[in-house]
PLY file of the C-alpha trace (Angstrom):
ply
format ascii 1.0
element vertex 463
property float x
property float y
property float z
element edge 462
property int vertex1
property int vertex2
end_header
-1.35 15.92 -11.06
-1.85 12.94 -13.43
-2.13 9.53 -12.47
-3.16 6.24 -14.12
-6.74 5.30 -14.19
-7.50 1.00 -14.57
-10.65 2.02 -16.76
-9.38 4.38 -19.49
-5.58 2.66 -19.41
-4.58 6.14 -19.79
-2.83 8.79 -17.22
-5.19 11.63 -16.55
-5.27 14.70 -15.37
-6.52 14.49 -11.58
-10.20 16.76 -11.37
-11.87 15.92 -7.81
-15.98 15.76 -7.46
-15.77 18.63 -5.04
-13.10 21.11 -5.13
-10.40 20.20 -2.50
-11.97 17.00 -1.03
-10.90 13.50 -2.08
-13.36 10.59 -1.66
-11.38 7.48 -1.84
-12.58 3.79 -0.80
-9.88 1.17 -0.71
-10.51 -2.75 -0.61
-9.84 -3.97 3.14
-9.34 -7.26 3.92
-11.09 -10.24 4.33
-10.51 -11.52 7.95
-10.42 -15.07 8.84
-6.69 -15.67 9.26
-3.66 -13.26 10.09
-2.85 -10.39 7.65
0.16 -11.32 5.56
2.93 -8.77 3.91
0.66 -8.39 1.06
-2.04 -6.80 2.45
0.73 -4.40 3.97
2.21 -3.72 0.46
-1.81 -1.83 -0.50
-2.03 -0.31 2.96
1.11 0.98 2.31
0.30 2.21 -0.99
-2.69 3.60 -0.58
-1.64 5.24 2.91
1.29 6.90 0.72
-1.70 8.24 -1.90
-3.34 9.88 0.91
-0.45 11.19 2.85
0.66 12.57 -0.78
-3.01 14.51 -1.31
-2.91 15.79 1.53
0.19 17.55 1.78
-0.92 18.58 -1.89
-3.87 20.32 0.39
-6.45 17.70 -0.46
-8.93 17.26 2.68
-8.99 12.81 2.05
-12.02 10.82 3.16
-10.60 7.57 3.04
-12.72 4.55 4.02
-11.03 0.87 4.56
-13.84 -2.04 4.67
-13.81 -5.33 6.13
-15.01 -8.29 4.48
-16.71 -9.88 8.22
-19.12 -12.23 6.44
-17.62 -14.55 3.58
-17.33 -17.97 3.13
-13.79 -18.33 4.18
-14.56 -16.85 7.76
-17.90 -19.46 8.09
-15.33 -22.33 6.86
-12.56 -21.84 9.62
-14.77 -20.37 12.16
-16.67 -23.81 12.09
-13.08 -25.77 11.98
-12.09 -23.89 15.65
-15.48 -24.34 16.70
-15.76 -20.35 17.83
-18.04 -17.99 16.48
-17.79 -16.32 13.21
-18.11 -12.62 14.42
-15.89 -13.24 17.24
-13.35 -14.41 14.66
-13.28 -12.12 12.72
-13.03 -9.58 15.70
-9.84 -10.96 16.52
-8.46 -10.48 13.05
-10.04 -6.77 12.75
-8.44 -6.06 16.27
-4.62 -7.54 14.84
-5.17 -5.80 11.50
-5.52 -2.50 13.54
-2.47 -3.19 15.16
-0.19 -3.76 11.87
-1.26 -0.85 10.47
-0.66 1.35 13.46
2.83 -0.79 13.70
3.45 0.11 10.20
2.54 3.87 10.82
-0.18 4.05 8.36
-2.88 6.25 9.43
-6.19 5.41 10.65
-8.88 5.35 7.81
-11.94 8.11 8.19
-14.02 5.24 8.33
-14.10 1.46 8.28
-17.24 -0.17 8.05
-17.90 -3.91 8.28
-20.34 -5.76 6.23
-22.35 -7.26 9.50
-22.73 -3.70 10.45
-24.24 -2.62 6.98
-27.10 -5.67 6.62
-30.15 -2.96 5.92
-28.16 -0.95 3.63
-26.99 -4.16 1.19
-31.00 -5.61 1.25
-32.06 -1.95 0.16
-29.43 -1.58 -2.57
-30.35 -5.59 -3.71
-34.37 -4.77 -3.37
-33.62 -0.81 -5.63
-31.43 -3.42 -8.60
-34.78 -6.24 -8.41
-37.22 -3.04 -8.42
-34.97 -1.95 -11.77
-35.47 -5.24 -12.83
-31.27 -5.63 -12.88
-31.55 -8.33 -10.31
-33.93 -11.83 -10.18
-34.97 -13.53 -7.48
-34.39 -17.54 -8.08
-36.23 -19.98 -6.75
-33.68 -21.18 -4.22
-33.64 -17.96 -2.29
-30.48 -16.59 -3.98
-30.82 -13.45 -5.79
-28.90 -12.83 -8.52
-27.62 -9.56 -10.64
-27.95 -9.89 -14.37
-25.10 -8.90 -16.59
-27.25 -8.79 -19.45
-29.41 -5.16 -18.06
-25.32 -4.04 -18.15
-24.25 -2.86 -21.53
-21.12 -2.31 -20.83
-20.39 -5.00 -18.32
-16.37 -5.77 -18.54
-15.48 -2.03 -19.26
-12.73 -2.38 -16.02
-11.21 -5.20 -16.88
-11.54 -4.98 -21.03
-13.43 -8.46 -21.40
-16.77 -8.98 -23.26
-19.28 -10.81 -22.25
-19.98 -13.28 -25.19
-15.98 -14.20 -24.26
-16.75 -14.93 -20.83
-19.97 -16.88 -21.48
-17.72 -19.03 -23.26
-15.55 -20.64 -20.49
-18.40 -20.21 -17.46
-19.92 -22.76 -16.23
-23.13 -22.78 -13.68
-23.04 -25.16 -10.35
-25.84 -27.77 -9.79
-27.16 -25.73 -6.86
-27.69 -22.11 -8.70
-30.38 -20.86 -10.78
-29.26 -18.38 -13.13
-30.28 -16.90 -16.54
-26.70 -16.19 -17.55
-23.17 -18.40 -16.43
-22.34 -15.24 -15.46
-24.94 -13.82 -13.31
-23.48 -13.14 -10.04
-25.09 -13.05 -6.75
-26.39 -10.50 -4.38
-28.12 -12.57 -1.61
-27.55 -15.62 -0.78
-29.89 -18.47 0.91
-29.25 -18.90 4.38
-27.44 -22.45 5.26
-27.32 -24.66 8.32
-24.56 -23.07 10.84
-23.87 -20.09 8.84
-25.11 -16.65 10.12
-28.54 -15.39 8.64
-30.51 -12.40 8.50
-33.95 -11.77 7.38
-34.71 -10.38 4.02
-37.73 -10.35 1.51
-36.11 -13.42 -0.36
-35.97 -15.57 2.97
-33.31 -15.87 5.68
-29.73 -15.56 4.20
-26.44 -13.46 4.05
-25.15 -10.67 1.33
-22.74 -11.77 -1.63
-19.27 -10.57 -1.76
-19.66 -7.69 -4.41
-22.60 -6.41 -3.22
-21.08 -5.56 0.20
-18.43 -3.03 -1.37
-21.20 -0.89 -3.59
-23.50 -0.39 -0.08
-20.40 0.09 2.08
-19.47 2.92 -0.36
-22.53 4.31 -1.16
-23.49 4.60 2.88
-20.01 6.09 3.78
-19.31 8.50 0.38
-22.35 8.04 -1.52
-22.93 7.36 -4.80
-19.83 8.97 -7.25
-15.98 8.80 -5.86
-12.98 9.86 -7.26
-10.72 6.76 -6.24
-11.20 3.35 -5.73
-8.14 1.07 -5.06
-7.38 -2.24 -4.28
-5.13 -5.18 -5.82
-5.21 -5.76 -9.46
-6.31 -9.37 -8.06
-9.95 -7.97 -7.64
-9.92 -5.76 -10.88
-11.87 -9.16 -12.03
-14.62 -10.06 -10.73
-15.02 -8.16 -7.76
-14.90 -4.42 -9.08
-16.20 -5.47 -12.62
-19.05 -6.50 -10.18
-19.12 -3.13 -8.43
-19.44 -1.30 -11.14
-22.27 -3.13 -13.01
-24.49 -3.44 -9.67
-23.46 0.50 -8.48
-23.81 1.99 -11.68
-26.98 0.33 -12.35
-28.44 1.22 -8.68
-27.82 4.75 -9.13
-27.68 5.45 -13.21
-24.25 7.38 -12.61
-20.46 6.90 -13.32
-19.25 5.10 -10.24
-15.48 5.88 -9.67
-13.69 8.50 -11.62
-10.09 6.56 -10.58
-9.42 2.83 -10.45
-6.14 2.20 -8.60
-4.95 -0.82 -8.53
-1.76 -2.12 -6.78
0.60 -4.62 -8.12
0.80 -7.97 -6.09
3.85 -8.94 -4.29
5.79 -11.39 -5.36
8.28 -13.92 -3.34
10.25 -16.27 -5.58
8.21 -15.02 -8.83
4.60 -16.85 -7.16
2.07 -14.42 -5.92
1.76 -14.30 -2.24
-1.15 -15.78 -0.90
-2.88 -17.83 1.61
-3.95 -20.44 -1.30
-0.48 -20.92 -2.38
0.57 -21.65 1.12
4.22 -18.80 0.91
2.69 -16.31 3.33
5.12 -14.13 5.84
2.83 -12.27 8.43
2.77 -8.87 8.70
3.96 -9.83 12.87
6.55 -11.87 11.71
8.21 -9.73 9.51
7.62 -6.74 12.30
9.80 -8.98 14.23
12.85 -8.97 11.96
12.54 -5.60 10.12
12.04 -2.29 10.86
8.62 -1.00 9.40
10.50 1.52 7.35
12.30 -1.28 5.62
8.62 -2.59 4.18
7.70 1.24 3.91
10.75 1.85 1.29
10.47 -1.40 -0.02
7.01 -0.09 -1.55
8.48 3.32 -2.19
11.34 1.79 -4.19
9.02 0.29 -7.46
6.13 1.66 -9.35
2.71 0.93 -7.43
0.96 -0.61 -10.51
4.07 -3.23 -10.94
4.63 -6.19 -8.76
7.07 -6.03 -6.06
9.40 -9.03 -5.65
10.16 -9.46 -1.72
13.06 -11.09 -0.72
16.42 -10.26 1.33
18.02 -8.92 -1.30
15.20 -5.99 -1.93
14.83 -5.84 2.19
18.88 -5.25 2.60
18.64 -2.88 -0.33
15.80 -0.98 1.47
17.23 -0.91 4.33
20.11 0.58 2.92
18.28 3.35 1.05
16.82 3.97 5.14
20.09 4.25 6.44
21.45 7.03 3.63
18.29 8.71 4.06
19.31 9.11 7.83
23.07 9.76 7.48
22.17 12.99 6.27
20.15 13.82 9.50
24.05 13.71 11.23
24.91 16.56 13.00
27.43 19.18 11.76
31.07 17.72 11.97
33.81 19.57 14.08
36.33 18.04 12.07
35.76 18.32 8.60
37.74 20.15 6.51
36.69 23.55 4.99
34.83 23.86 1.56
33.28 27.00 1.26
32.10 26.15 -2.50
30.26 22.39 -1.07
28.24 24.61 1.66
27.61 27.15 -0.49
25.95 24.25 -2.75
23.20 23.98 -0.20
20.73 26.68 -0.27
20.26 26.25 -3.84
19.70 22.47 -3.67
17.14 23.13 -0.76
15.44 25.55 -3.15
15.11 22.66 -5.91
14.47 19.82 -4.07
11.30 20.26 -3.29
9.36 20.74 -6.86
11.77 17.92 -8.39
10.31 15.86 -5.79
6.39 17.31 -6.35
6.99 16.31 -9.95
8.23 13.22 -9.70
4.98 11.91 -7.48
2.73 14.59 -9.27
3.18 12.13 -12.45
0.82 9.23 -10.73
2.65 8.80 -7.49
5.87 8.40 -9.03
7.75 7.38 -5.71
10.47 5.77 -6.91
11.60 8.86 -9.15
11.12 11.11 -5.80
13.51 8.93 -3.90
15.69 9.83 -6.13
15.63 13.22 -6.03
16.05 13.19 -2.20
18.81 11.02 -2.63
20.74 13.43 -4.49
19.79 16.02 -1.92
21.48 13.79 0.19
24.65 13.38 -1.33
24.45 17.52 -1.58
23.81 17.69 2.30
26.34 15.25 3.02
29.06 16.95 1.24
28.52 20.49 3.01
27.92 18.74 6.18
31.61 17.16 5.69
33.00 20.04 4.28
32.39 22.39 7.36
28.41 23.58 7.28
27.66 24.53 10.51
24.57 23.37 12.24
22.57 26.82 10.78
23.27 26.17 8.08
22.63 22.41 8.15
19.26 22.30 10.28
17.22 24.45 7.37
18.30 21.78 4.86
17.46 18.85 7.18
13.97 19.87 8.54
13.40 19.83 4.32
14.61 16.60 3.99
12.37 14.80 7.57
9.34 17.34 5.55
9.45 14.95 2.81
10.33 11.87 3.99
7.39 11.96 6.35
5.17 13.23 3.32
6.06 9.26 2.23
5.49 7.91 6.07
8.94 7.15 7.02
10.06 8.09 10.70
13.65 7.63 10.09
14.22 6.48 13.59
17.62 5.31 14.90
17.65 1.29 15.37
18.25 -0.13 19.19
21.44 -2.19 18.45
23.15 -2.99 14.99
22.57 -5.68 12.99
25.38 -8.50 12.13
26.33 -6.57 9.18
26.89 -3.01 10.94
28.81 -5.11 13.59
31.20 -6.67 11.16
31.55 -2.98 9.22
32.84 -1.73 12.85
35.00 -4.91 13.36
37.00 -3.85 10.16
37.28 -0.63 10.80
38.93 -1.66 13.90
41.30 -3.61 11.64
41.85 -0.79 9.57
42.81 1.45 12.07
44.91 -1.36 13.92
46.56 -1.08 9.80
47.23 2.54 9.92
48.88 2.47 13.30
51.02 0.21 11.98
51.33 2.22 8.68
50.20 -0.44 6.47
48.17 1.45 4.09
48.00 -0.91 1.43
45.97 -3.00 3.64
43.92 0.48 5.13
43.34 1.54 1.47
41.62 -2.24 0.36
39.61 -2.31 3.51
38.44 1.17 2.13
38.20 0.29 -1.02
36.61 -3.16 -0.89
33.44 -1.49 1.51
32.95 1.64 -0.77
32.10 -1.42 -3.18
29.92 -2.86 -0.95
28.16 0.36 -0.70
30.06 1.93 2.56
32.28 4.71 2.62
34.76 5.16 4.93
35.55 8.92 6.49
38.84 9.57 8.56
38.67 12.38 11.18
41.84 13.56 12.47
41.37 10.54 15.85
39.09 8.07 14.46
37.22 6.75 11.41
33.26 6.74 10.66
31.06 4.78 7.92
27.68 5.66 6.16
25.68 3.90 3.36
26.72 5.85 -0.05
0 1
1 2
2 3
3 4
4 5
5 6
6 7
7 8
8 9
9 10
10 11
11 12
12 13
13 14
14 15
15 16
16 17
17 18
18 19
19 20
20 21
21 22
22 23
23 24
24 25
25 26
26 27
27 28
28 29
29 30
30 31
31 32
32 33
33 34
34 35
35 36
36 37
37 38
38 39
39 40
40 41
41 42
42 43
43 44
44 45
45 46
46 47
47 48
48 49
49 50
50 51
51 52
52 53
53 54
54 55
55 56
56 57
57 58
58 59
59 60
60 61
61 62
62 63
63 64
64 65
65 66
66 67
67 68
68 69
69 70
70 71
71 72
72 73
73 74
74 75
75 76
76 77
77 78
78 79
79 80
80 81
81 82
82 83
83 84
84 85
85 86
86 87
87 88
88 89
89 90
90 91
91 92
92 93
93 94
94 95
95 96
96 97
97 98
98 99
99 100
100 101
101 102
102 103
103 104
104 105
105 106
106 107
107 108
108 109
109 110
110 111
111 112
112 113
113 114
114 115
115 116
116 117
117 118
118 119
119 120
120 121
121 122
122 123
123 124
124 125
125 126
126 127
127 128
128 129
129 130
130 131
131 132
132 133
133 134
134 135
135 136
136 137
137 138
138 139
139 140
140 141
141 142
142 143
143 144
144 145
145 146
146 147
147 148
148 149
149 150
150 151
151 152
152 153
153 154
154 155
155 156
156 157
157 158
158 159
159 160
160 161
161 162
162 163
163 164
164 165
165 166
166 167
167 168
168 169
169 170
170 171
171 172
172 173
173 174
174 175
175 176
176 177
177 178
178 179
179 180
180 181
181 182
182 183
183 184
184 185
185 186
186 187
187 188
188 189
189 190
190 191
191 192
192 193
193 194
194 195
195 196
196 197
197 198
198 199
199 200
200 201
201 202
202 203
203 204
204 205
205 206
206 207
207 208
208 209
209 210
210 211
211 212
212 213
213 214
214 215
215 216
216 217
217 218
218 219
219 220
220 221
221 222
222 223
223 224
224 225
225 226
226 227
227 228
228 229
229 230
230 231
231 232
232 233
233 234
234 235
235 236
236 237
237 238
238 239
239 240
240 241
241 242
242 243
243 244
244 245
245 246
246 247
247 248
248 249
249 250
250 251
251 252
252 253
253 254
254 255
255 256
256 257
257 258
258 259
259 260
260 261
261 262
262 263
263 264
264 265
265 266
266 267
267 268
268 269
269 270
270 271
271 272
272 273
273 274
274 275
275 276
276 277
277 278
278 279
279 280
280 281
281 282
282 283
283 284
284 285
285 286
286 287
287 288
288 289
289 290
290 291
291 292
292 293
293 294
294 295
295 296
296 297
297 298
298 299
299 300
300 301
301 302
302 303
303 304
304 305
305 306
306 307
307 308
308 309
309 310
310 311
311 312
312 313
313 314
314 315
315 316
316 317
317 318
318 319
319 320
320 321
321 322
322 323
323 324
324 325
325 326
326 327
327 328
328 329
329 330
330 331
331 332
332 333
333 334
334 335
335 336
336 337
337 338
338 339
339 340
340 341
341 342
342 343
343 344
344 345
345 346
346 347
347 348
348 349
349 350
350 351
351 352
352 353
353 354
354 355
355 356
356 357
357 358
358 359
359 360
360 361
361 362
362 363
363 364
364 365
365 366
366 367
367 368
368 369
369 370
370 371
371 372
372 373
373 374
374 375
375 376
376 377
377 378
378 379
379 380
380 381
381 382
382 383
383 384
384 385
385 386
386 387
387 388
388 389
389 390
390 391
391 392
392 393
393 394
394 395
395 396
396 397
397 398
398 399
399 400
400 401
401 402
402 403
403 404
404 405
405 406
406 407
407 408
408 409
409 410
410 411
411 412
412 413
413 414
414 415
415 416
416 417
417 418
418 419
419 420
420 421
421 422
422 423
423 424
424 425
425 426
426 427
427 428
428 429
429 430
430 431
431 432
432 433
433 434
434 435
435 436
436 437
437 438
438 439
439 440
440 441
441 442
442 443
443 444
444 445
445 446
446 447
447 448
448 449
449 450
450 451
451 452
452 453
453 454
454 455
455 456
456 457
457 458
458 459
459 460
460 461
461 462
């Protein structure tokens, strides 16, 4: 396996810490308001990396944080008048409940940063004791980028660069524009804990390094997230981990591309944000699911009705091949005979494809070949032996990717007006107009449908 690491900007051969065992921490989110398609575009991605390792035989322990003390939950927590933590509750609770909507599997652990208090003021106290960190005279404590030589290695910047276009705010008291901090001084209505620099509450950066030193300790092999945090916040991570323990932090930095909806980001700031809910509402979860499975990981991902129909399409040729054997079709001993051998290859055309860093898109394509191969001796007389081998293949490694391939309740507009022409069709053939039959034909296999007459009656499948 090779697969494309943020800090080298390389592919690289995959070599784990410990033979067979993958530690991976992922970025969760930061919960003050309802999750949003975005996050479910890196759940999804990283939920397909795990599901992918471990059917490679790779025993995953994946941990998924929440960010349950940051500014933004304080701000809006204080605008409803409720209490932070039971804010953010709420919002851990309905995160739970997209993911498990959108089939992605639990995370070995999720740890919250009110939950990990000692473990952040012990990691701040080692970096002070190393002298990487400074208490200032406001009760902040800040890391210093200066004790890191190679601070920017993630996200190729250099410091002098940097310097250049930072500024520092009346109320901190740093040595360098871009000393971040650790600890911050407890305000009026925010939620404090005690510490040896004075009441106050952790930083955002610092809260990653102790989650995933208490939970995997202090080397991993993967840590993902958006390539929206590849600057500052793991270029933070990094400098403060590294420096804690005096070893190489993450072997892998994975970082997902950001969806996209009319060429803008989506993201609470910019105000163009579809709920996970709302779009649970409307789609199936498979439809998001393939949606992801359809681009490259690292690249963004426009989102729009276009990409959904054409997702849901690639769902719906997936599952015409799960059809059952047809009494009716004619006789092709050569297309059945086709299938063993295309069961045989499937499989490592499809371990390539994601072997070369998750290559998903390349692996759908395989399988839809296999497809087209199954649907052909399916049509052409293979009975259900010989179908059902081929089959349990194909549900093998669609649910390596997550899909469940299950049957929609009801038809949407556009399967209903499919089924309303082939009525007209047929109504054409009775009365033996076949020009008319053949453009109906015609004009859908353009559209992407094609059109298979049985000796009583007509059917239709996604090509």
């Amino acid at each position: 396996m090779r697969l494309y690491n943020t800090l080298t900007r390389k592919k690289e051969d995959f070599e784990t810490l410990e033979a067979g065992v993958v530690k991976m921490y992922v970025c969760g989110p930061t919960v003050y308001n309802d999750a949003h398609v975005g996050h479910a575009m890196s759940a999804l991605v990283f939920d397909i990396v795990r599901r992918y390792l471990e059917f490679r035989g790779f025993n995953v322990r994946h941990v998924m944080n929440y960010t349950d003390v940051d500014d933004k939950i304080i701000n809006r927590a204080n605008q409803m008048g409720v209490d932070p933590f039971a804010l953010s509750q709420k919002y851990i609770d309905d995160f739970d409940q997209n993911l498990a909507d959108l089939n992605i599997l639990p995370a070995t652990a999720k740890p919250r940063v009110s939950k990990t208090i000692p473990q952040i003021i012990a990691l701040v106290q080692g970096l002070v004791d190393k002298a990487c960190a400074y208490p200032a005279a406001n009760g902040d404590v800040y890391f210093r980028v200066t004790r890191d030589d190679d601070y920017g290695k993630l996200s190729a910047r250099k410091l002098d660069d940097m310097q250049a276009g930072a500024r520092i705010e009346v109320e901190e008291q740093k040595e360098h524009p871009m000393d971040f901090a650790l600890w911050k001084a407890a305000k009026p209505g925010e939620p404090a804990w005690d510490s040896p620099w004075g009441k106050g509450r952790p930083g955002w950066h610092i809260e990653c390094s102790a989650m995933n030193l208490a939970e995997l300790g202090e080397q991993i092999d993967i840590h993902g997230g958006g390539n929206d945090l590849i600057f500052p916040h793991h270029e933070n991570e990094i400098a403060q981990t590294e420096s804690f323990t005096g070893k190489p932090f993450a072997r892998y930095w994975m970082h997902n591309g950001m969806l996209q909806l009319g060429g803008e980001k989506m993201s609470k700031s910019l105000g163009n944000i579809i709920s996970i809910k709302d779009f649970l509402a409307k789609r199936d979860a498979d439809v998001m699911r393939m949606l992801v499975l359809n681009g490259s990981y690292r690249a963004p991902l426009m989102f729009n009705e276009e990409t959904l129909d054409a997702a849901e399409k690639g769902l719906e040729r997936l599952k015409s091949a799960l059809r059952p054997a047809s009494a009716s079709a004619d006789s092709s001993a050569e297309a059945v005979a086709a299938l063993p051998a295309a069961s045989a290859a499937v499989k490592s055309a499809y371990l390539a494809a994601m072997d070369d860093d998750f290559n998903s898109a390349g692996a759908l394509g395989v399988l839809f070949d296999f497809v087209r191969v199954l649907n052909t001796a399916r049509d052409s007389g293979a009975s259900a032996a010989q179908l059902t081998p081929a089959q349990a293949l194909l549900r093998e490694l669609t649910g390596v990717f997550g899909l469940r391939l299950s049957e929609k309740q009801g038809q949407t507009g556009a399967e209903k007006f499919i089924e309303l022409l082939l009525e007209v069709r047929a109504e054409a053939r009775r009365q033996k107009q076949w020009a008319l039959s053949d453009l109906i034909r015609d004009r859908l296999k353009e559209l992407g449908v094609t059109v298979e007459d049985g000796k009583t009656s007509a059917t239709w499948r996604y090509l």
